[in-house]
One Martini backbone bead per residue (centre of mass of N, CA, C, O) as a GRO file, in nm:
protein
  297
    1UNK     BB    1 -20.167  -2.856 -11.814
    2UNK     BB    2 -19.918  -2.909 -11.604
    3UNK     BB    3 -19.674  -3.077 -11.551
    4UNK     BB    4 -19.577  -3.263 -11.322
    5UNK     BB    5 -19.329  -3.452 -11.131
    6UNK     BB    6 -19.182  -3.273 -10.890
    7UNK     BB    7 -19.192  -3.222 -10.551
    8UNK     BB    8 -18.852  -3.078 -10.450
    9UNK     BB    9 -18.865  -2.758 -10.292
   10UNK     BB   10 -18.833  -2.572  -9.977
   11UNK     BB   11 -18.755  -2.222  -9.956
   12UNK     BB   12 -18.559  -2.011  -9.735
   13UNK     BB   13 -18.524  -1.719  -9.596
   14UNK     BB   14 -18.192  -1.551  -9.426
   15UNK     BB   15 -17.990  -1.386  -9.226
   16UNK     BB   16 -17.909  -1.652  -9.090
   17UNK     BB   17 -17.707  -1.932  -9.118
   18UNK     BB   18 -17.660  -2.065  -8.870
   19UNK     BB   19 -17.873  -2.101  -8.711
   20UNK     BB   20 -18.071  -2.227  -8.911
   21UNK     BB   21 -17.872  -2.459  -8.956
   22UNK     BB   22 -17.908  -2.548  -8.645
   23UNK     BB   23 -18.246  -2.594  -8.705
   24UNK     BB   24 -18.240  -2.775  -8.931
   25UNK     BB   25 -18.039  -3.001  -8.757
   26UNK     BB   26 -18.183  -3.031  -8.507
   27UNK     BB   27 -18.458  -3.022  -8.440
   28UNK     BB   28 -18.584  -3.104  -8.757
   29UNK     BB   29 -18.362  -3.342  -8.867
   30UNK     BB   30 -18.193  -3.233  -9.108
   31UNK     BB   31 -17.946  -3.297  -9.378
   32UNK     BB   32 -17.693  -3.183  -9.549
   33UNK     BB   33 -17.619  -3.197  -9.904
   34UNK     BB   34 -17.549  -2.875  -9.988
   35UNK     BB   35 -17.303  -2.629 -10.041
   36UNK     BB   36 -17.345  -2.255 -10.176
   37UNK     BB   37 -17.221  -2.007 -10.394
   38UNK     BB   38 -17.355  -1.714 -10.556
   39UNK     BB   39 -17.353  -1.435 -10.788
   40UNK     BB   40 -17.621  -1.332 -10.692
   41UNK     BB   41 -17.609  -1.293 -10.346
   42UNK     BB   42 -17.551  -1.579 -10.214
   43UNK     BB   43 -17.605  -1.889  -9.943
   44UNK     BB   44 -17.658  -2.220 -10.011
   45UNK     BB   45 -17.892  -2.490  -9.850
   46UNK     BB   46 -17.903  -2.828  -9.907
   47UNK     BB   47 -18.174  -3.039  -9.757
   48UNK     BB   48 -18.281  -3.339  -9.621
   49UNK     BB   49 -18.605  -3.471  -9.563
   50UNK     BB   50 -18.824  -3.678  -9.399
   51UNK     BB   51 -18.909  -3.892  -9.659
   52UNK     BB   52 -19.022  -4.079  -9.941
   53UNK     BB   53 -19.038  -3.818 -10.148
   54UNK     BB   54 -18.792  -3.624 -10.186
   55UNK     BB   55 -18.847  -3.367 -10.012
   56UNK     BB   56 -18.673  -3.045  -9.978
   57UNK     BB   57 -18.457  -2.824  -9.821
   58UNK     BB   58 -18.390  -2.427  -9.844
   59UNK     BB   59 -18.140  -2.229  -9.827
   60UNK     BB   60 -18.110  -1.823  -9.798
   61UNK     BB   61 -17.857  -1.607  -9.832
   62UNK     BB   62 -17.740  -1.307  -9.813
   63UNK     BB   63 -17.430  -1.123  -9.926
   64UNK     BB   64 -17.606  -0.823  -9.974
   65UNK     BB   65 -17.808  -0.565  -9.973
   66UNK     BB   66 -17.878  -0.650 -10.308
   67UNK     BB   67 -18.008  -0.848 -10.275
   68UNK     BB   68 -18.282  -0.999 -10.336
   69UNK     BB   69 -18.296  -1.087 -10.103
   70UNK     BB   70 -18.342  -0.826  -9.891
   71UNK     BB   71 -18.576  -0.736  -9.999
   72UNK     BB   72 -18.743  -0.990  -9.865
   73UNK     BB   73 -18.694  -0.936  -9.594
   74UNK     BB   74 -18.795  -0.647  -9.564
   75UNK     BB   75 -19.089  -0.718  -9.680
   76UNK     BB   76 -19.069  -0.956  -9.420
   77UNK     BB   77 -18.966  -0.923  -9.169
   78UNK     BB   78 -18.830  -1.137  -9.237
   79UNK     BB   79 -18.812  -1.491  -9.188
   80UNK     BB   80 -18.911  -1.709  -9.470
   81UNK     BB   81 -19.092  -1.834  -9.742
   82UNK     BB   82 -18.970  -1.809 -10.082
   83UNK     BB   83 -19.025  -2.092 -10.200
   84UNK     BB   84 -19.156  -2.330 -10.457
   85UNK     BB   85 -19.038  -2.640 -10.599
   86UNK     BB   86 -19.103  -2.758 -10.934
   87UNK     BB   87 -19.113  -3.021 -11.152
   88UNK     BB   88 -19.098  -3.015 -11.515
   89UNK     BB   89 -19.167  -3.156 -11.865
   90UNK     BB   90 -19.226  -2.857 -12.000
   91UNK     BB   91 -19.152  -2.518 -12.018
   92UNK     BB   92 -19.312  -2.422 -12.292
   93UNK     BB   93 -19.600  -2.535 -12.189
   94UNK     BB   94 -19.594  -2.360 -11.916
   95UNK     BB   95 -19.569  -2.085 -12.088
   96UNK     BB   96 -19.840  -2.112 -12.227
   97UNK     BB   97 -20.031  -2.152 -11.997
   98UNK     BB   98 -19.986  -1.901 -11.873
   99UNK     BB   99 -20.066  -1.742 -12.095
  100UNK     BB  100 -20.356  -1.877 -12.079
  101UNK     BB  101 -20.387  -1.709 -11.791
  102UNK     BB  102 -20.301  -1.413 -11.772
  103UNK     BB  103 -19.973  -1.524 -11.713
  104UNK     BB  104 -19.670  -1.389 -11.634
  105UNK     BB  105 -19.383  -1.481 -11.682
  106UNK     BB  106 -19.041  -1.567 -11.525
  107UNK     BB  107 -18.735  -1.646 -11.748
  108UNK     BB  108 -18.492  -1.927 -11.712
  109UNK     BB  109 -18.155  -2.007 -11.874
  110UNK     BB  110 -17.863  -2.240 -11.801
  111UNK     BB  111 -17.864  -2.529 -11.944
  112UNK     BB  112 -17.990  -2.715 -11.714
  113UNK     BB  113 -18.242  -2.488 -11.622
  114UNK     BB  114 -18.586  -2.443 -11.672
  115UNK     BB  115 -18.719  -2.144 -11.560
  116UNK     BB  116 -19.073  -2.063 -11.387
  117UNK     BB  117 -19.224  -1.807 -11.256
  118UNK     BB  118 -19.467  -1.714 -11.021
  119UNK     BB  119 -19.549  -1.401 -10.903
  120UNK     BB  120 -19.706  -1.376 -10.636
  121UNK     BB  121 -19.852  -1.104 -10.757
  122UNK     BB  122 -19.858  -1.271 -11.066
  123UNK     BB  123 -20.049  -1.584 -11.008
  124UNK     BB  124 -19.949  -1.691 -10.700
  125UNK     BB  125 -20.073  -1.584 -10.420
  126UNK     BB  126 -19.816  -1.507 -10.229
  127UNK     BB  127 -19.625  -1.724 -10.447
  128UNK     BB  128 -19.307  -1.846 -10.536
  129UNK     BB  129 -19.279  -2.061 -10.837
  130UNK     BB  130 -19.113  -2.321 -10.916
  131UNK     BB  131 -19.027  -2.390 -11.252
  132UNK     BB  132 -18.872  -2.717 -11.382
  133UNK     BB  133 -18.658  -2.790 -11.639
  134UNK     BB  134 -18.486  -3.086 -11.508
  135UNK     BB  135 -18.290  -3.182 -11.313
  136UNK     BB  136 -18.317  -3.293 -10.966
  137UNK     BB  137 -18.226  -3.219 -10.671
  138UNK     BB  138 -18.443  -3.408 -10.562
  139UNK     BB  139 -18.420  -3.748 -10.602
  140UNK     BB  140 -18.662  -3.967 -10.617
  141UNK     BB  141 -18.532  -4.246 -10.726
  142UNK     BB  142 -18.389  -4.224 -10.421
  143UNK     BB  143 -18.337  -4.341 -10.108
  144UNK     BB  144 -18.382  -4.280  -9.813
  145UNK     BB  145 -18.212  -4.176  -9.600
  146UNK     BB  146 -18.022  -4.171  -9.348
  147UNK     BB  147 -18.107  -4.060  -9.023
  148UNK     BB  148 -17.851  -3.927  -8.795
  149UNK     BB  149 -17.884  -3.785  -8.447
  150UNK     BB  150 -17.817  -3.652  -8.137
  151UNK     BB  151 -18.002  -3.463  -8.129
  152UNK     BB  152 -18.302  -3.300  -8.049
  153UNK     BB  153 -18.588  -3.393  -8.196
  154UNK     BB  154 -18.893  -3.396  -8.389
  155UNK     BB  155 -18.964  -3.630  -8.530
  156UNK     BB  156 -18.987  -3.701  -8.868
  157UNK     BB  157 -19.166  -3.803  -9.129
  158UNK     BB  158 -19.290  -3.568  -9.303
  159UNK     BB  159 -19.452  -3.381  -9.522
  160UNK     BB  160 -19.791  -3.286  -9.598
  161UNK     BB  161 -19.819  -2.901  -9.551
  162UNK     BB  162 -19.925  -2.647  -9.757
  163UNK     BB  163 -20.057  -2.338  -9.624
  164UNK     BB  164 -20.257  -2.129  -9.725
  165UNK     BB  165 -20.354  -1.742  -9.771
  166UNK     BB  166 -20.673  -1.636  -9.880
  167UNK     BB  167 -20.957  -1.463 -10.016
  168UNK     BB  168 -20.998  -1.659 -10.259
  169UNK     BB  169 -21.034  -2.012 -10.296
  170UNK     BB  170 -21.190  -2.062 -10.571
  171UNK     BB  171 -20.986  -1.884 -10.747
  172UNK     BB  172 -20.734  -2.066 -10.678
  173UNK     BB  173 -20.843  -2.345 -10.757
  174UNK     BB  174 -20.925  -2.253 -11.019
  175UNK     BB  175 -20.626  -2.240 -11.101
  176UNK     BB  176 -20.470  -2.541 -10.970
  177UNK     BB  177 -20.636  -2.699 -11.147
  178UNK     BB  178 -20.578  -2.589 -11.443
  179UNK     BB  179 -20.238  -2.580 -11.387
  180UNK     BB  180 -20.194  -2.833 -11.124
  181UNK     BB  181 -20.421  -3.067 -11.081
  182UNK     BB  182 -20.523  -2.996 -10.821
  183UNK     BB  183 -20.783  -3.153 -10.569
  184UNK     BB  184 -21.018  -3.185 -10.336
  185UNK     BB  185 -21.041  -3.367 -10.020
  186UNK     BB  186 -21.113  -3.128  -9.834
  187UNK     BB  187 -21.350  -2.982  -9.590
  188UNK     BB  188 -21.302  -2.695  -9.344
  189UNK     BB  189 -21.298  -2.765  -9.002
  190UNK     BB  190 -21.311  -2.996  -8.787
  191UNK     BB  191 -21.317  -2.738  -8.621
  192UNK     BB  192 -21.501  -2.561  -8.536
  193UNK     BB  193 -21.527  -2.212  -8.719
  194UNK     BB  194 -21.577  -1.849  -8.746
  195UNK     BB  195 -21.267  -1.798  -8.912
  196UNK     BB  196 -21.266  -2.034  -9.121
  197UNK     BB  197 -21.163  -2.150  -9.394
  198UNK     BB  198 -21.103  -2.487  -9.562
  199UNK     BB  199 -20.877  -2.661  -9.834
  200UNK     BB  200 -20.813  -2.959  -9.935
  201UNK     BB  201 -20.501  -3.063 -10.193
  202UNK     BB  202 -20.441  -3.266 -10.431
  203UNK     BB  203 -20.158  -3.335 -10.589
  204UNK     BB  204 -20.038  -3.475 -10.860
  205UNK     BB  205 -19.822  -3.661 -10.717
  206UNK     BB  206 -19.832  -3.656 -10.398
  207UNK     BB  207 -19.619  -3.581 -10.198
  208UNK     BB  208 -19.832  -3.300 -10.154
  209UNK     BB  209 -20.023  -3.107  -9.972
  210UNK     BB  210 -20.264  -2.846  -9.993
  211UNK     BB  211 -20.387  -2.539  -9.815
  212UNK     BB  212 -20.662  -2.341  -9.807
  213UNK     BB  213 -20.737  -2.022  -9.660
  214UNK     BB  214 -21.026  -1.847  -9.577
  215UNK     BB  215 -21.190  -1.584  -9.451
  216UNK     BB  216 -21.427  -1.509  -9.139
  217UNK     BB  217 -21.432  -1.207  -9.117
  218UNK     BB  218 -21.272  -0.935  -9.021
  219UNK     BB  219 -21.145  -1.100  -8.724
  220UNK     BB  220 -20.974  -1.283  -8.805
  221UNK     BB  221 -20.648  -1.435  -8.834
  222UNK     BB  222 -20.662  -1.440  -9.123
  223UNK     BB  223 -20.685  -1.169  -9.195
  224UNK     BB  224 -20.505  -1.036  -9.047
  225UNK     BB  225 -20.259  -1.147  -9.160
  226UNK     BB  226 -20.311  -1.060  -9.484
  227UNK     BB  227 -20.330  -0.728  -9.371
  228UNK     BB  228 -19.985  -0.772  -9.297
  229UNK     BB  229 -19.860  -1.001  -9.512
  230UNK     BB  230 -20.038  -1.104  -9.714
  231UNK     BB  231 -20.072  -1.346  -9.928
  232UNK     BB  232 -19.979  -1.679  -9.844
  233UNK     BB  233 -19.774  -1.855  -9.641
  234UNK     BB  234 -19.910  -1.982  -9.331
  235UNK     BB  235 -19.767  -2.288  -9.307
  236UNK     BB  236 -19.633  -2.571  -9.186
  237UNK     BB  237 -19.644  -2.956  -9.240
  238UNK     BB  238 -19.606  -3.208  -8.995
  239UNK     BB  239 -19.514  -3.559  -8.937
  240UNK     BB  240 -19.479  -3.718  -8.671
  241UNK     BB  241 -19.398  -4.012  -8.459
  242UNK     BB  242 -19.351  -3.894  -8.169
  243UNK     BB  243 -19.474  -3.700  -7.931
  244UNK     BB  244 -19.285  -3.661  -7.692
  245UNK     BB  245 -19.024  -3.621  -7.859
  246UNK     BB  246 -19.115  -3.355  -7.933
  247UNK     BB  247 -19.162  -3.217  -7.638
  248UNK     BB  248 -18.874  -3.251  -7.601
  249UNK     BB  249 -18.743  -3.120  -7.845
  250UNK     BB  250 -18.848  -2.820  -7.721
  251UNK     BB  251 -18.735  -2.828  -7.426
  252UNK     BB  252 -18.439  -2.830  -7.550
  253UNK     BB  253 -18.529  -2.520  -7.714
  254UNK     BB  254 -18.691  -2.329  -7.568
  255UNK     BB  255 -18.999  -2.404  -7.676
  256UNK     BB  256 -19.354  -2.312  -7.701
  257UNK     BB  257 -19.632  -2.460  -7.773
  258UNK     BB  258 -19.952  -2.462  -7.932
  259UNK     BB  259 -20.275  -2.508  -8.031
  260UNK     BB  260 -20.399  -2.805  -7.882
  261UNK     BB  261 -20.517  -3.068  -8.045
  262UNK     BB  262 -20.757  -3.334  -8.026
  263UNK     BB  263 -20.879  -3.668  -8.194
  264UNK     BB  264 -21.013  -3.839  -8.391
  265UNK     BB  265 -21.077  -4.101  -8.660
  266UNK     BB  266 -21.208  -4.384  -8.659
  267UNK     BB  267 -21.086  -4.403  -8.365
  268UNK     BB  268 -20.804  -4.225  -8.446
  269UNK     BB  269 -20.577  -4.050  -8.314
  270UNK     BB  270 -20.484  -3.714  -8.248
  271UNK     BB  271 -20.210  -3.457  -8.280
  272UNK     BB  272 -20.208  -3.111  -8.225
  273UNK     BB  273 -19.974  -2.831  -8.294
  274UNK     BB  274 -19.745  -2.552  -8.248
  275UNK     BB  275 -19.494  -2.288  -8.376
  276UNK     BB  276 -19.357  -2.047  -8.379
  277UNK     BB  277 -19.187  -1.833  -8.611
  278UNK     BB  278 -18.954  -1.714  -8.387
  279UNK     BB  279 -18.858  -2.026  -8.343
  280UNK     BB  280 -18.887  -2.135  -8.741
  281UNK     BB  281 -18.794  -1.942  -8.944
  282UNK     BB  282 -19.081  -1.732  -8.981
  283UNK     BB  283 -19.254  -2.037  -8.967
  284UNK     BB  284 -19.528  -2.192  -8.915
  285UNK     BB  285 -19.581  -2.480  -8.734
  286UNK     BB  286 -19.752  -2.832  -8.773
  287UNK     BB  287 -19.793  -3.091  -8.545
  288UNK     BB  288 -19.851  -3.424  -8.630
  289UNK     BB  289 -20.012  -3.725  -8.461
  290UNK     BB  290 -20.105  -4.067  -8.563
  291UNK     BB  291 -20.205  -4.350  -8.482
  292UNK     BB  292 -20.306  -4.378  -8.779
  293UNK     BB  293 -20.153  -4.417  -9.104
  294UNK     BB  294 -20.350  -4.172  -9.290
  295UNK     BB  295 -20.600  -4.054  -9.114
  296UNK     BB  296 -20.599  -3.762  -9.100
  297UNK     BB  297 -20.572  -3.707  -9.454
   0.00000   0.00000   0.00000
């Protein structure tokens, strides 16, 4: 198994670096950390994001026709996430790991990080996974920024999870209990539904939840899904602090949530709702407010 230390940060490729900055800095309210420009063909912006465990938030926008971002924005028809980073402790443990399992990395290092990739179609299952030694850019060491912002935001209380569209389950999570040591700790979903199923799994460090769907039957919105986009990043989910502030600050960016759904846990309420990716840099976003903090899941 390969040791994760941190889940570092998820990164949006985007051709539009104003709109994302002043979406994730408006809407979602994350605070730029830094920015920079890189000479492989880009130019990054990578934000503080709420939440006790420093997971960071990474824009990547291309700045000529032949970077690799273009390429990546093309075969997604636009922006979403490209890539999710996890620290590791062991450079080399990592790509023996992987070479036991039939899985070729790509390998760089640049004497800062030791960086080990698994290619979306080859290893990732429609994800690429970012695996490096050395410093963490978002460090858990330190304590949560404060945020402060005029503009109306979704109040983010944390990340919880990302949600993965996958057609064997079985072999994917047979693959991160292996890989990444995440396990199981919830199956459904809770509404019943005839066309997907869910495996929630809990992740090495804890830092953030993993979930994998798996479509059932033809006619799936999972299905079509995989069919349109291939396998990968299905939504991202965030817990937000208050509902209303939540939809008030959708109503003052003209988004309409939708697929808004009520219910309990042990007597505790909770409330979720999606935005669409057409309004939020390409990816599903998913909201919820739980009345017991850690009741959700």
């Amino acid at each position: 198994m390969i040791k994760i230390v941190h889940f570092d940060h998820i990164s949006t490729a985007s051709n539009n670096k104003v709109r994302e900055t002043d979406l994730f800095t408006g809407l979602f309210g994350f605070q730029i950390r830094t920015e920079w420009h890189s000479e492989e063909g880009y130019y990054g912006v990578g934000f503080d994001v709420p939440g006790p465990d420093r997971i960071g938030w990474e824009l990547l926008v291309p700045d000529n026709d032949n970077s690799f971002l273009t390429t990546f924005l093309n075969a997604n028809n636009g922006p979403g996430i490209h890539h999710v980073s996890m620290q590791i402790a062991d450079a080399k443990h990592a790509i023996d790991e992987l070479n036991n399992h039939d899985i070729e990395p790509i390998v760089t290092n640049d004497g800062i990080h030791h960086n080990v990739y698994l290619h979306p179609k080859r290893g990732g299952s429609g994800i690429l996974f970012q695996l490096f030694e050395g410093d963490a850019w978002n460090d858990p060491a330190l304590d949560e920024p404060i945020f402060q912002s005029n503009e109306p935001n979704l109040g983010i209380k944390r990340i919880h999870h990302i949600a993965q569209a996958i057609n064997d389950s079985k072999m994917v999570l047979d693959k991160y209990q292996s890989l990444f040591g995440y396990h199981s700790i919830m199956q459904g979903p809770r509404k019943p539904s005839d066309e997907f199923q869910t495996n929630v799994l809990e992740t090495q460090t804890k830092e953030i939840h993993w979930e994998l769907l798996n479509p059932i039957g033809k006619k799936s919105f999972i299905k079509e899904f995989i069919n349109s986009k291939g396998e990968g990043a299905h939504h991202i989910t965030f817990i937000i602090k208050n509902w209303q502030q939540a939809m008030d600050a959708c109503a003052a960016y003209n988004i309409e949530p939708f697929g808004f759904y009520e219910n309990k846990i042990d007597g505790a309420k909770y409330l979720e709702c999606f935005l669409h990716p057409r309004d939020t840099a390409g990816m599903l976003v998913q909201l919820v407010w739980e009345e017991k903090e850690g009741s959700w899941i």
